[in-house]
NULOVEX-500030 format. One record per atom (N, C-alpha, C): residue in one letter; x, y, z. Coordinates in steps of 0.02 Angstrom, whole numbers, plus 50000, padded with zeros to 5 digits. Example, Ala and Ser with C-alpha at 12.3 -4.5 7.8 and 13.67 -1.06 7.14 Angstrom:
! residues 2
a506604971650390;a506154977550390;a506604983550390;s506424988850354;s506844994750357;s506455000250394;
! end
This chain:
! residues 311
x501934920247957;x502004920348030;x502174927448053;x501824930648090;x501844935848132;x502324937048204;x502944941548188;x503644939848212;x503404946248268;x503554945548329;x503544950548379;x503784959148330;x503634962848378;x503854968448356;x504844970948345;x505064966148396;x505884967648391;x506234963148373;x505924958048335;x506324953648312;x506404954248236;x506944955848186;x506864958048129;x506524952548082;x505944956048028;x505894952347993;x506494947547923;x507014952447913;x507424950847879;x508084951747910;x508504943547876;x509344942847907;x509834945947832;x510314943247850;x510954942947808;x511244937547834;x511704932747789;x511904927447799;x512814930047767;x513324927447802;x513924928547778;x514254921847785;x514214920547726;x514674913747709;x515434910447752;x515474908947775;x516304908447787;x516414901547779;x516184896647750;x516444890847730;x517304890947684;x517224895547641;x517814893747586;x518574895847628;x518524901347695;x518914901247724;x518994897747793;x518344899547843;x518184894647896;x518364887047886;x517874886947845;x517964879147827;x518634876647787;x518894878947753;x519274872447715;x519924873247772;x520064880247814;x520704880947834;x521164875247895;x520674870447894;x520774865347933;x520464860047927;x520394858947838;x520224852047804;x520994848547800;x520904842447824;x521454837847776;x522054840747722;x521374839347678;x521754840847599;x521684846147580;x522094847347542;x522064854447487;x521544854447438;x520904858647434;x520514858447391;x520904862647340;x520924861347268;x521274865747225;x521054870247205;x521224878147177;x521304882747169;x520724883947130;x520464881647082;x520024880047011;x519284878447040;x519474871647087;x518944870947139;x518544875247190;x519164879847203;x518754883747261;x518224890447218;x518554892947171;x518294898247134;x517724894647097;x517764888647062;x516934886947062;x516704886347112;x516794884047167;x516244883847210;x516114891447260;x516454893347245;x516234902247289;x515744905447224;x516004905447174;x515674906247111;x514734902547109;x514684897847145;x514244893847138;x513894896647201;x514034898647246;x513764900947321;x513614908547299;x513944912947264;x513774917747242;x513164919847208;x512824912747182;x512304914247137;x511674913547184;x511744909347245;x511064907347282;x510794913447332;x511094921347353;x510614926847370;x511254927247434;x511694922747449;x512124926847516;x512184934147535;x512374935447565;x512514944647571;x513054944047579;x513674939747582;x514234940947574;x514744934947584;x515354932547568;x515614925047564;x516154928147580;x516614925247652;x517254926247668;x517534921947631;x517914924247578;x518114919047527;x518894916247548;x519324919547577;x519724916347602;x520094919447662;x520924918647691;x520974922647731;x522104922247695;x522064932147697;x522684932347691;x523134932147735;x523384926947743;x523964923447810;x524564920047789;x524844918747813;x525584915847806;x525384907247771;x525674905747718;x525544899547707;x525734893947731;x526314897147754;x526624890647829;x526154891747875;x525694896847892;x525374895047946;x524494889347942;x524384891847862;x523804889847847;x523844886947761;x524254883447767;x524224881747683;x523804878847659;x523174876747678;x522524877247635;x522194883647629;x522434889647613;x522024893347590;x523004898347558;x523424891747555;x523924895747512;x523884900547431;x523244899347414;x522974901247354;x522674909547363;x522724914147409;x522174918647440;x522114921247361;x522614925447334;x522694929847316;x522474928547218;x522534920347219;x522334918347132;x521514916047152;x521304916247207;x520534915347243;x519934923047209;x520434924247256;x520034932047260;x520044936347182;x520584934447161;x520654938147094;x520234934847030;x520224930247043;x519584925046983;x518964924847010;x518704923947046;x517864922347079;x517674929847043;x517234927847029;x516444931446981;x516364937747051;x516234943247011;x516014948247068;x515344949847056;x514704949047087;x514204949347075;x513864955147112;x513414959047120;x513244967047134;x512704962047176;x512824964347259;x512624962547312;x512874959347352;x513454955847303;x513764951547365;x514454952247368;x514664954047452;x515124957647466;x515754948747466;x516294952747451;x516824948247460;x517194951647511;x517264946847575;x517574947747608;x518304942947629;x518694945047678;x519314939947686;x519474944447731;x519794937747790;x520224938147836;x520844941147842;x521214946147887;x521804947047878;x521924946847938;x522594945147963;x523054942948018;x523524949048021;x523904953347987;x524324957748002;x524354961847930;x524914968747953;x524784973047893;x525074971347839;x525364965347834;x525584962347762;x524874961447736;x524624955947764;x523884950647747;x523404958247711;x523284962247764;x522914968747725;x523034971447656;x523884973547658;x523894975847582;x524044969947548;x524024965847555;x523774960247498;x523344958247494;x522594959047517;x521984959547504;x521644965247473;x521944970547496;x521704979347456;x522164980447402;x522584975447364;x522724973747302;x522304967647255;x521994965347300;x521514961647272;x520914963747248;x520584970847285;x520044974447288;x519484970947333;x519524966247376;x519134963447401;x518604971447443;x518184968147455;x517564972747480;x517674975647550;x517924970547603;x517904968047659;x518254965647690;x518824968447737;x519294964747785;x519054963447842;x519164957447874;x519114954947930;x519544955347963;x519694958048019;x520044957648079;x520024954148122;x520444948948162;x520044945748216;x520554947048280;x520394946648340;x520814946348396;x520204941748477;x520524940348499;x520284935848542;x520004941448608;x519404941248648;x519344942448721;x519584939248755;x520084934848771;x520584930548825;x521134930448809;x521714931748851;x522304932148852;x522514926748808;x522394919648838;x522454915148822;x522394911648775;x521934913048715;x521774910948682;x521954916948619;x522144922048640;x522544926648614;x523254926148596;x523294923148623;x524234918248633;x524204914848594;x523654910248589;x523964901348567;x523814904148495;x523104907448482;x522984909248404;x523184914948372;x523444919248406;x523824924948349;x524604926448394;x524724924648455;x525364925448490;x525194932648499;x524744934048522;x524774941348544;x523984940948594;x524084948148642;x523524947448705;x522934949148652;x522624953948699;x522014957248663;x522244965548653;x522594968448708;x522854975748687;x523524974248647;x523884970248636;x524394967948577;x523884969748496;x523564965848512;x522934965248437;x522534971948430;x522524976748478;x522104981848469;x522564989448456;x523314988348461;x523674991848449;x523764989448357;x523884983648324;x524114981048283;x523494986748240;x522894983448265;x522174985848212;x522194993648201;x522504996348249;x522535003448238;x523075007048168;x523475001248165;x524165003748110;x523835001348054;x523334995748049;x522944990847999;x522534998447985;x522125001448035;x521705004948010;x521975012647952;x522705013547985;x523035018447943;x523325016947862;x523395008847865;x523455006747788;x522725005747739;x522345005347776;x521515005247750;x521255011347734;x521535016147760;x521255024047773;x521305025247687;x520395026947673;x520365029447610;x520295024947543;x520325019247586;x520305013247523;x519235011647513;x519025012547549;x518355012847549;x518085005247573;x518635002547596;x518514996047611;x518124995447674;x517774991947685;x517194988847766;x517524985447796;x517844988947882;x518264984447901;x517964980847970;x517894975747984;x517784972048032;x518014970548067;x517754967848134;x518304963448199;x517934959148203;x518364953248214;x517884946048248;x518214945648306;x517844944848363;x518184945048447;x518114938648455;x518374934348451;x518584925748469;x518504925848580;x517914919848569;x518024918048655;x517604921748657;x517134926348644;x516754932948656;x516274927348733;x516034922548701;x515684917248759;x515744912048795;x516754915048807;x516934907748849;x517644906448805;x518194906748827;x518854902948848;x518714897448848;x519184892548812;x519264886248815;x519754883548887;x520294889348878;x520844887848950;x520624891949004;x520194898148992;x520344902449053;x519384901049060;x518924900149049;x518364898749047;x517844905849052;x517594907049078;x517034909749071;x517344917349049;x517154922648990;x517374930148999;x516874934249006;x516994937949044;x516704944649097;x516134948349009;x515494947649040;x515174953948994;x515514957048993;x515934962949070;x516094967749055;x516814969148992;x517284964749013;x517594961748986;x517644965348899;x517014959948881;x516884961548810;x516564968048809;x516254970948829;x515884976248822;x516544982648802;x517134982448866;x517724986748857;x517934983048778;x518034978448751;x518284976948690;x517984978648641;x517364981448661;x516984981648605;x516994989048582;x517044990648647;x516894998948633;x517775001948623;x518284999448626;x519025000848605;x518904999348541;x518744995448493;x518664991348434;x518164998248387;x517615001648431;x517255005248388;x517515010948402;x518065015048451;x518345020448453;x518945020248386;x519205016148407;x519735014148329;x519555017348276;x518855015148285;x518535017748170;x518375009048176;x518175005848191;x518144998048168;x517294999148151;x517074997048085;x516354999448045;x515994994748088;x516284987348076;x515714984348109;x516074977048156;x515534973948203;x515944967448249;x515684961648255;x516174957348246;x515854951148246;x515854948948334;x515174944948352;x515544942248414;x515354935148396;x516084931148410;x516194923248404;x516164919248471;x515674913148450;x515634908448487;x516164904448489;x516784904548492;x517294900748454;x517374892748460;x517224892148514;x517084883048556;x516434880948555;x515794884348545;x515314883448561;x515054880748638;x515374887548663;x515094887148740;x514524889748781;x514324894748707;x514054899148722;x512974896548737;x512454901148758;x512034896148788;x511604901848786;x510944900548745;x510574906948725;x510514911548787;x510234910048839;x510194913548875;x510934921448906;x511294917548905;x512084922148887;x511834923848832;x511914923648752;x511804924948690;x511224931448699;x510674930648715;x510424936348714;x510234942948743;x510544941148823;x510664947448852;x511404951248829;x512014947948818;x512544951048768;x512384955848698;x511934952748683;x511574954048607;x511284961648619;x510834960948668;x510504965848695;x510874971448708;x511314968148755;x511964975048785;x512204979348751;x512484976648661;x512904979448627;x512374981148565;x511914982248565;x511364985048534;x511044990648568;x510964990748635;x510864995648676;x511304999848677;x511914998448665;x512495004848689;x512645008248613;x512825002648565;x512985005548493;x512425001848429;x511755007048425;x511305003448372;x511465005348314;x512015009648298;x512155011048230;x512685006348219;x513015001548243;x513434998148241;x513304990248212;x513184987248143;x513164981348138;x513704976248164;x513344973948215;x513624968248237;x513474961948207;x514004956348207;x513804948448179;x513824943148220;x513584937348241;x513354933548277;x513844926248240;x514504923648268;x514604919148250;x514764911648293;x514384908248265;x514094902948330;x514664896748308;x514684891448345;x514864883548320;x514574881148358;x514464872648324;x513844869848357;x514174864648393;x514784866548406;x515034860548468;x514844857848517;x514244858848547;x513864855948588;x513134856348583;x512764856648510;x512344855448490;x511864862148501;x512194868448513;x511744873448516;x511664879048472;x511964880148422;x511934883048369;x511544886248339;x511044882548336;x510454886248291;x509754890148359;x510084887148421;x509644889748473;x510024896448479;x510614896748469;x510834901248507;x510854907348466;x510854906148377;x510504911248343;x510054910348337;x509484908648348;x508684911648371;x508894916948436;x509194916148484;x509244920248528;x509494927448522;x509864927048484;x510194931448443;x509834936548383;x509284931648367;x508684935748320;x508494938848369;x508294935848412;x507554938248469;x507604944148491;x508624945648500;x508564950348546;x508744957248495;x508664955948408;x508714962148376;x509294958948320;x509714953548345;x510314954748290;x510234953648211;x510474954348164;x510234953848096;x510534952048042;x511324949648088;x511684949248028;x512094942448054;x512404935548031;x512554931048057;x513074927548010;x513574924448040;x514054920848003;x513754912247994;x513874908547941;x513744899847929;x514314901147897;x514344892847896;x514584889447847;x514234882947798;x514324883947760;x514174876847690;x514114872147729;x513694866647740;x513664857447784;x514144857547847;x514084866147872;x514404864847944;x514944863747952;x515414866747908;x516104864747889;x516304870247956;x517024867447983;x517424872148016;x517804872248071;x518194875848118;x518304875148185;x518914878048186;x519154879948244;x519824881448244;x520324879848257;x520894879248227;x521434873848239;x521884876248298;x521654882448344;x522014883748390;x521444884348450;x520744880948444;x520424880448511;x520174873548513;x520414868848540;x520164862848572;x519584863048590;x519144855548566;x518484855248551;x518274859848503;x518144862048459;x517974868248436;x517874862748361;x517074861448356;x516914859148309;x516624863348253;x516364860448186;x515874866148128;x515704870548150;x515654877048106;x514824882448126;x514314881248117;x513944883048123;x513154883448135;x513084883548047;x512734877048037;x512774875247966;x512174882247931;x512474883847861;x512254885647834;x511424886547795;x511454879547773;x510724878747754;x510254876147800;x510524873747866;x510274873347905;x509874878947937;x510134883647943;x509914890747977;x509644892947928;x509794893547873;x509364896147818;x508554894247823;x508464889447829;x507994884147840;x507464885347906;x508014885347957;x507604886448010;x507414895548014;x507704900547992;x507474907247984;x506834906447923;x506904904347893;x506274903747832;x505614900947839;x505654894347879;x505114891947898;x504674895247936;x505224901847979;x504854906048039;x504324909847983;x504774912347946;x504434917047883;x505054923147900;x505584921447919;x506184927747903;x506524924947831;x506484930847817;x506854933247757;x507624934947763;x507924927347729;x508534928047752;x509094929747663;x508394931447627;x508964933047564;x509004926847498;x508824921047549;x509504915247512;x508944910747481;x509124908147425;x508784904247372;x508904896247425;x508534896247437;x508714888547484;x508864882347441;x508274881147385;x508484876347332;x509184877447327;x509394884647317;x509814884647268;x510564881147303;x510604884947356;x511074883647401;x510924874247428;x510444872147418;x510524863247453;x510884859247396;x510704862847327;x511194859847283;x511714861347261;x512004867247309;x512854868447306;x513004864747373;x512604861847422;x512944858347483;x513044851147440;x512424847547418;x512544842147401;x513124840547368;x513584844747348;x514204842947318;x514724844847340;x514544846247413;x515294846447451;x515524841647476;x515284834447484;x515654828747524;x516134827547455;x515854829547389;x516394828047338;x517184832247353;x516804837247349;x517364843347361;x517934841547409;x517504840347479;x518134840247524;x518514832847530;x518034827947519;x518174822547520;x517994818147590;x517274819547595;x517004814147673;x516364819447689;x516084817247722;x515414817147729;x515094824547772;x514874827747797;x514604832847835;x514214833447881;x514164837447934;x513744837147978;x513014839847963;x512804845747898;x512144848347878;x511614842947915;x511114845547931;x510524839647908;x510214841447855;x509914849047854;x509334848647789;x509384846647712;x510044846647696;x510284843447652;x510344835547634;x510134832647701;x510264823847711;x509194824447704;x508954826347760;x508184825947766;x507634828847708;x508034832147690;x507554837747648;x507054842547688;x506834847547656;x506414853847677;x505984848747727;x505614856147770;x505044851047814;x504544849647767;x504514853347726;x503904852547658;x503794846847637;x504554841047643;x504714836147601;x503874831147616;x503674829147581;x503354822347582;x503424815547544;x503184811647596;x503384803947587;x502824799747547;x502894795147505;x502294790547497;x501934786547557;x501414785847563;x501204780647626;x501664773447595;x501914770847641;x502024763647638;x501554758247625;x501924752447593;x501574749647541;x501414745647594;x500544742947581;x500274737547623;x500364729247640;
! end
């Protein structure tokens, strides 16, 4: 298939199931468990697996394991390990881990800046600056994920401009590269790709990441929109695992092999062994314990064929 001229032929896919996802499962997946299965996601072509996130274990004790996570999983040459950090403790206990990749996150709404880290957005952009002086020289890739980037759950709609000023404070810092999060899934291609556009127009040396949830069933539209308008690099998760335990409504991400699936069929080259990865989903309802939202994993490829029915 013959892809317009500005729409890239090839993605990157960044895992965040093992932290996205389990950090607001039920149960405790165990320690042994998670490193095979990041171990197992490692082998199917990802470009990189947020394998967990270093935080307070009273705040998130399913991922109380960060640090025996990160230090056992298989390091494989291509694929970046990344993890979450919340403050400058969480950092140097990840750049003792050697992880590849810190994540930063801070919210575009006051509000939602409060409920999930107790701090605004210039609270969080002062913090990243002291984060960036403990990073200085470690060679590490540091990231921001801007939460709400397309919509407040309490305060509702946020200003392009809004984000645009966050974005460009975030890349004066030294911040390498930015995520912008759908965090509720409010977000609606048409928003999705003139944003896309904006922050590609102003900073093209700047990899930005596209992270969607499909809380209201738009997910995989809203990264197509997000291809269309240039972007190249995107966050999933494993059978759509995820959400955040500090934004109401705020269901899975934008399933993994799902998008895999739908970028491939276009004929984008998204990296990822699709077999390989449907048979590391098929064994997550074991893992977590209950069932998933994926489909291509329930339907099979569109390739799949049926016998005619018997007469």
């Amino acid at each position: 298939m013959n892809q317009p001229v500005h729409c890239p032929a090839k993605i990157e896919i960044n895992e965040v199931a093992p932290r996205d996802g389990l950090q607001i499962e039920a149960q405790f997946v165990p320690t042994e468990a998670k490193i095979r299965w990041i171990d197992a996601l490692s082998t199917t072509g990802l470009r990189r697996i947020e394998a967990t996130s270093f935080t307070s274990p009273k705040a998130i004790p399913n991922l109380r394991d960060a640090a025996e996570v990160v230090t056992a999983i298989q390091r494989r040459d291509g694929v970046d390990i990344t993890v979450l950090v919340p403050n400058v403790k969480g950092t140097e206990r990840a750049l003792a881990c050697q992880v590849d990749e810190i994540n930063l996150v801070m919210s575009a709404s006051n509000s939602h800046g409060l409920a999930n880290l107790r701090m605004t957005p210039e609270q969080s952009l002062a913090q990243f600056a002291t984060i960036l002086e403990v990073c200085q020289g470690s060679g590490v890739f540091i990231n921001a994920s801007l939460s709400t980037t397309f919509g407040c759950p309490f305060e509702g709609k946020v200003p392009e401009t809004r984000v645009l000023s966050l974005v460009e404070q975030l890349i004066g810092l030294g911040i390498q590269g930015v995520t912008l999060c759908d965090t509720t899934g409010m977000a609606n291609p048409a928003q999705v790709k003139q944003l896309c556009e904006a922050v590609l127009e102003r900073w093209p040396a700047t990899p930005f990441t596209l992270h969607f949830h499909n809380t209201r069933g738009m997910g995989l539209a809203n990264a197509l929109a997000a291809w269309q308008a240039g972007i190249t690099r995107f966050d999933a998760s494993l059978g759509g695992l995820g959400g955040c335990p500090f934004a109401p409504g705020a269901s899975g991400n934008v399933c993994t092999e799902d998008l895999v699936h739908m970028f491939e069929e276009m004929g984008v080259d998204t990296g990822v062994d699709l077999d390989a990865l449907l048979e590391v989903a098929a064994n997550l309802p074991e893992l977590i314990g209950h069932k998933v939202p994926g489909q291509v994993v329930k339907a099979g490829k569109s390739n799949r064929r049926y016998p005619m029915p018997a007469k």
